[in-house]
Each structure stands twice: as structure tokens, then as C-alpha cells.
C-alpha positions, -999 to 999 in steps of 0.1 A, spaced: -671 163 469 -678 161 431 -660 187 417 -627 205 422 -604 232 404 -570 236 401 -556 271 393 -525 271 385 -508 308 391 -467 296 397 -458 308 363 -433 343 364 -445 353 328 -408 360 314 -422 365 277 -444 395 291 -411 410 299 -423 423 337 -413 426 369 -447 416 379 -457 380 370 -489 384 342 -511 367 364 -505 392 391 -506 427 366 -529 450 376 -552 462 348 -576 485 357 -590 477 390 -584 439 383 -563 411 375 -563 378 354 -571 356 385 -594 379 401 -615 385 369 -615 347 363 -627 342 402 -653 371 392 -673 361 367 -668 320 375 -703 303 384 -704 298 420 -721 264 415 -697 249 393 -671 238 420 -666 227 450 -637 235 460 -606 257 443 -569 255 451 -547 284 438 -513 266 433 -488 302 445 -454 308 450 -456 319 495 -442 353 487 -468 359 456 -497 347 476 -489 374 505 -481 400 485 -509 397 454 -534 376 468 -544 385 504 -578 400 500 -586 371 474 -607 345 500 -621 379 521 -635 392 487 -648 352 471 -658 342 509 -686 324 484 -661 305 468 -640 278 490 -605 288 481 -578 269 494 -537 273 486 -511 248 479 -473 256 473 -462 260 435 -425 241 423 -402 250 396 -420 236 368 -458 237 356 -459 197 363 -439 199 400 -468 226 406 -498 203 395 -486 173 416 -482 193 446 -519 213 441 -532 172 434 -513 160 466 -531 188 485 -561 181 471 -558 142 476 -580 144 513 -609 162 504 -616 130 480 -631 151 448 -645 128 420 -635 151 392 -604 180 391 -603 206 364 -569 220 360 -567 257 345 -537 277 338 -548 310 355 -533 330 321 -565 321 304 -594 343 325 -619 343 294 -624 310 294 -668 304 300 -689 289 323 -705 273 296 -674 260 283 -666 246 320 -697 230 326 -692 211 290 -663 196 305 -680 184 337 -707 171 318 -687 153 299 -666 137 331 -699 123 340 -691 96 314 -651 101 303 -624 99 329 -610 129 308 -621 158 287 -597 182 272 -605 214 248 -587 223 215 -594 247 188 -581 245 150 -570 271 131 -576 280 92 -549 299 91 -519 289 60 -491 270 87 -459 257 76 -425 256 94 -398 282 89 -382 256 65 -408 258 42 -425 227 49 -462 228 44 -490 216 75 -521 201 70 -539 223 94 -564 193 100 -535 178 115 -531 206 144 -548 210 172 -543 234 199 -546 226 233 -565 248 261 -576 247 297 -592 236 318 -585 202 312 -611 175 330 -601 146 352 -614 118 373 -593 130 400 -578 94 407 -568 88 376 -550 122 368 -535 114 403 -521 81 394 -504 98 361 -486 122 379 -476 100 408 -460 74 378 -447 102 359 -407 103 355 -404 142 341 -411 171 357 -412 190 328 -449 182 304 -462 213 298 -497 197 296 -519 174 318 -534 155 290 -498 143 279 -491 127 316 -529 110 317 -517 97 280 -486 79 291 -508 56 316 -523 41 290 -551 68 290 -570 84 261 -584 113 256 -614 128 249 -616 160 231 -641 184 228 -640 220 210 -630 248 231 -637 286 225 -610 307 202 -615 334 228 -601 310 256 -572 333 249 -538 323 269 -520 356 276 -484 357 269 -474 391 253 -485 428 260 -508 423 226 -526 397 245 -533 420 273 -543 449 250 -568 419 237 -581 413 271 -590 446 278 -609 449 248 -626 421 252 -637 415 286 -670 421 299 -673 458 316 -684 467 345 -710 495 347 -718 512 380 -743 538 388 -746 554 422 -771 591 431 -762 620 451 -782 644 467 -774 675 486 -796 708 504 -786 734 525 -805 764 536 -792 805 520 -775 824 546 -791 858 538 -769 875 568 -740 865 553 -719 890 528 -698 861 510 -712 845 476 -734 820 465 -704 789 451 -722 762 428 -700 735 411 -670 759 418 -685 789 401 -687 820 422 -720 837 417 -723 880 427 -756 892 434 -765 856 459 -763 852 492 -740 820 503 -757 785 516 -747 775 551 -730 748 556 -698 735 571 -678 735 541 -684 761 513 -718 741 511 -716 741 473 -742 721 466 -733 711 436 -701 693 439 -713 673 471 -738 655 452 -716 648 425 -696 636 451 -720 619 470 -729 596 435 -691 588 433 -689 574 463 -720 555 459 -710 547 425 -674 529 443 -696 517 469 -679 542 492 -705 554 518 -710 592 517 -689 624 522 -698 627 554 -678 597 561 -648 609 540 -649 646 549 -671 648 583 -687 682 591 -676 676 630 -637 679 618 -625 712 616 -602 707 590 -627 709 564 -646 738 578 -652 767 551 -626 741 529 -633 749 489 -655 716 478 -631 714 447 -614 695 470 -637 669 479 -640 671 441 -604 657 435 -608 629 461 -631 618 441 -614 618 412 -584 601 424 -604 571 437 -619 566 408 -585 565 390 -566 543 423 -600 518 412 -598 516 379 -625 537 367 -639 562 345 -669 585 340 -691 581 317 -719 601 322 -726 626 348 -761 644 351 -765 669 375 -802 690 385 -808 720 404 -834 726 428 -839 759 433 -860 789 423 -830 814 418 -805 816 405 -809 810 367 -790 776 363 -792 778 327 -772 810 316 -743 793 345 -742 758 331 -710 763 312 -691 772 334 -700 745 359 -696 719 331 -660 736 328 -651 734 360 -663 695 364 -647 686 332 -611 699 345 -616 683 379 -626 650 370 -609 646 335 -637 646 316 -652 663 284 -678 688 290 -700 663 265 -704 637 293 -715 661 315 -756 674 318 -769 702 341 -802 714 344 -827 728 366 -859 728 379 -883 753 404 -902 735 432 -934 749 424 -931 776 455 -938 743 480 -913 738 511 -886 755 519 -867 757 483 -902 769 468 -896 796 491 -866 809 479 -848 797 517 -827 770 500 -811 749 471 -809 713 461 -790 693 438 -788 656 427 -766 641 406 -770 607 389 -732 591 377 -724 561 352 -687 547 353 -673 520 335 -637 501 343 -608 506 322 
């Protein structure tokens, strides 16, 4: 086994001011250790061990090696101190024999994959490799003495290890209490080497940092298609419903529901969009309890799952299949209605139509069709 990782997620995140330890917060349909497990290069490691608090790991963690089953995730037992926590994850990590260990406070989850594989490039010929970044920035202390900012240096994670010798440092340490790896590996007689590391390697500490994050993390854009016909009950004295607009002069579709056509296939491409299945498989046509149901309130559902998973629309487009009625002149109201179910402006919104030439069973004027094609974008 070449090389391993060490994520160290112990810390309660007092300065953040929450209940909630930072590493743990939810922000949008994510946290720091599962967006950091996310976007991490499945080749880089061998194996990872997520240093936890028991209680943490049950309560905040328990889908994390179901949803990474790519990634070997082990646990080991955090201590009282960011050092106690290392020497127990390096204990733990002691019989699978690694040649390197990377040790990364899991606070920083924008650090790269180039920036990682940099460091275990360099451990191919350094038993160490630790990034820093300077800053230009006027320093001096509150005292009014004056620092030579060449002089500063500002240490990140990861920080690189032959595992053996990182373990012997920590074994021979006396404190519990170095806040930094590189420190311990120095007092063995160790040096080490430094390479630059990346200003947006941000450690998050404060609420600003996590306003920071959000801004600049990558996004994730999801797309997903609906599609919905049903045949026009001509027998039937109830109205035609598209997109919750009631429409006089129209026969109604048939269908379990109110068969509005419209709303299921918006639906539908939300549920595809959340990789969801279908609404069949949320509102089935063989339970009664939905039968003749208003589709606003499939409508809602969707909306609240997108809000529970940390979405938001940005574009809908919806099209009409149908020979009558004119889609056009009923547009803004649809839009209207879609806009106040799924909190949305009516500018992110597009309905149209189209005839099907006479062909089939809609060219006939014996049915409607719609699709719908959704973007949505974490928040």
C-alpha cells in the first residue's frame, strides 16, 4: 500500500459559534467532508481513515462509505486534542503498512487534486512535504511592531509523510498539544520540505469562510426530461386542466389523477433531475388516494425535494403536443402558476407548442402531450 490519507474531522468548531461542528454543517445538499470526498481523485489513495468522535460518526457520517463505496474509507477514534487524534488515526493505520500518509484537516475541502498529487510526487524523494502560502498583505503586531512578510509563512494541509517516520515523531512526542504535523516530524531531527500551496486551500473557521465556500465551490448542474400523454375524454362534462389552468370550451384528458399533462412532465424531469425515478413511483395510479387528486400537488412534492436536496431551478422549458387548444394565448398563466409552485420567476420558465402534423393519435385531435426539459444547480 503506497498511499494513505488521514482526515482529520474531531474538531467541535467553537469559533463558528454552532451547535453543529463545521465539518458536519449542512450547506446545501452537502458538507465540508462530503464535498472534499466528492470531488477527491479516486486514484490518488489507497486508503482513507476519517479520524471521528463515535457519536459524530453515527449521527453525521453513516451513508458516507455506502455513497464513496469507490473510495476505501476506514474510521479510527478522535482524542481531545488535534495531536491525540493523529496518533490514534496513525496507530490505526500502522497494519495496513502504507509507504506515505497525507494528513488533512477536513475544514479545508478546496484543497486540489493537483495540489495533492504535488505532494505525493514529491514524497517519492522527501520523507516530508508540507504546503504554505505568503501573503503581501502590510502585517505587524497589535504593538506596532512591523513584520517582514518574507519572514511568514502560513501553513496548510495536507501535509506529506513517509508514514514511518511521521509515526516515529508522534510515538517520541512528549505534548499532546502541536497544532501541526510538521512541528512533531521537526523535533526528530527532521526537516522539511516546502512547497507552495494554493491561497484558495481556504481553512474554514468563521461564518465568512462559509459564505466563501459557497461562492466558490464548483456547482453542480443537473438536467433530467419529462414526458407525459393521455388520451381527451370527449364524454366527460369536467374541463380540460394544463399546468393548473382550467380551460372552458375542452373536454378533460383521462387519466387517474386530473391528468394535467403539463405538471406531470414537469414533474417527471424533477425527479429525473434528483435522480428520483418517476411519478409513478412517488404518486402510483393503482393507489386511490391520488385518484382525481389536483396535480398541484405532485407539483409541491417536487418542490420540497428540491429544497430538502439542496437545489434550485434554473431553467424550466416546457412544450405542448397538441393540435388544440391554443397554447400560446394560455402560456401566462401556466408560467404563473409554475412560478408560485416552485418558487421561481416566470423568466426561468419557457412554454411553447407545437401541432403533430395530423399523424397519430395527437394529430388527430384524440390526445395531448407535453415534455419538459429542467436545469438545477445546488445552493
Amino acid at each position: 500500500m503506497r498511499n494513505a490519507l488521514i482526515l482529520l474531522a474531531g474538531g467541535s468548531g467553537k469559533r463558528m459559534n454552532s451547535l453543529i461542528p463545521k465539518q458536519f454543517l449542512k450547506i446545501g445538499n452537502t458538507n465540508l467532508i462530503d464535498y472534499f470526498l466528492n470531488n477527491l481523485d479516486i486514484n490518488l489513495f489507497d486508503i482513507i481513515v476519517i479520524a471521528v468522535k463515535n457519536d459524530h460518526k453515527k449521527k453525521y457520517l453513516k451513508f458516507i462509505k455506502k455513497k464513496f463505496s469507490h473510495l476505501n474509507i476506514h474510521y479510527s477514534t478522535s482524542g481531545e486534542t488535534r495531536q491525540i487524534t493523529t496518533k490514534k488515526a496513525l496507530e490505526f493505520l500502522r497494519k495496513y503498512t502504507p509507504i506515505n500518509v497525507l494528513i488533512h484537516d477536513s475544514a479545508r475541502p478546496l484543497v486540489s487534486n493537483s495540489l495533492i498529487k504535488k505532494i505525493t510526487k514529491s514524497l517519492e524523494k522527501n520523507f516530508s512535504c508540507i504546503p504554505f502560502v505568503s501573503y503581501s498583505d502590510y502585517i505587524k503586531y497589535k504593538k506596532n511592531i512591523i513584520i517582514n512578510n518574507n519572514e511568514i509563512m502560513n501553513i496548510q494541509t495536507p501535509q506529506g509523510f513517509n508514514f514511518k517516520k511521521i509515526y516515529k515523531a508522534h510515538m517520541l512526542s512528549k505534548s499532546n498539544k502541536s497544532k501541526d504535523d510538521s512541528s512533531i516530524f521537526e523535533l526528530i531531527g527532521e526537516k522539511s520540505n516546502m512547497i507552495i500551496g494554493e491561497k484558495t486551500n481556504l481553512k474554514i473557521t468563521t461564518k465568512e469562510d462559509i459564505k466563501y465556500f459557497k461562492n466558490i465551490r464548483t456547482k453542480d448542474y443537473r438536467s433530467g426530461i419529462g414526458y407525459d400523454i393521455h388520451k381527451i375524454d370527449f364524454n366527460s362534462k369536467k374541463k380540460l386542466i394544463l399546468c393548473g389552468v382550467t380551460i372552458p370550451n375542452y373536454p378533460p384528458l383521462i387519466g387517474h389523477s386530473d391528468a394535467d399533462v403539463g405538471y406531470h412532465a414537469v414533474c417527471d424531469s424533477i425527479f429525473g433531475s434528483l435522480s428520483m425515478n418517476d411519478i409513478g413511483n412517488h404518486f402510483s395510479d393503482k393507489n386511490k388516494k391520488w385518484k382525481n387528486a389536483n396535480s398541484k400537488i405532485f407539483i409541491n412534492y417536487c418542490a420540497k425535494k428540491l429544497i430538502e436536496r439542496g437545489y434550485k431551478i434554473v431553467n424550466l422549458d416546457i412544450n405542448f403536443i397538441c393540435e388544440k387548444p391554443n397554447i400560446n394565448k394560455l402560456s401566462h398563466l401556466m408560467k404563473k402558476n409554475l412560478s408560485s409552485n416552485l418558487k421561481i420567476t416566470t423568466g426561468r420558465i419557457s412554454i411553447k407548442a407545437t401541432t403533430n402534423e395530423k399523424i397519430g393519435l395527437i394529430g388527430k385531435g384524440e390526445g395531448i402531450a407535453a415534455e419538459s426539459i429542467v436545469q438545477i444547480v445546488n445552493v
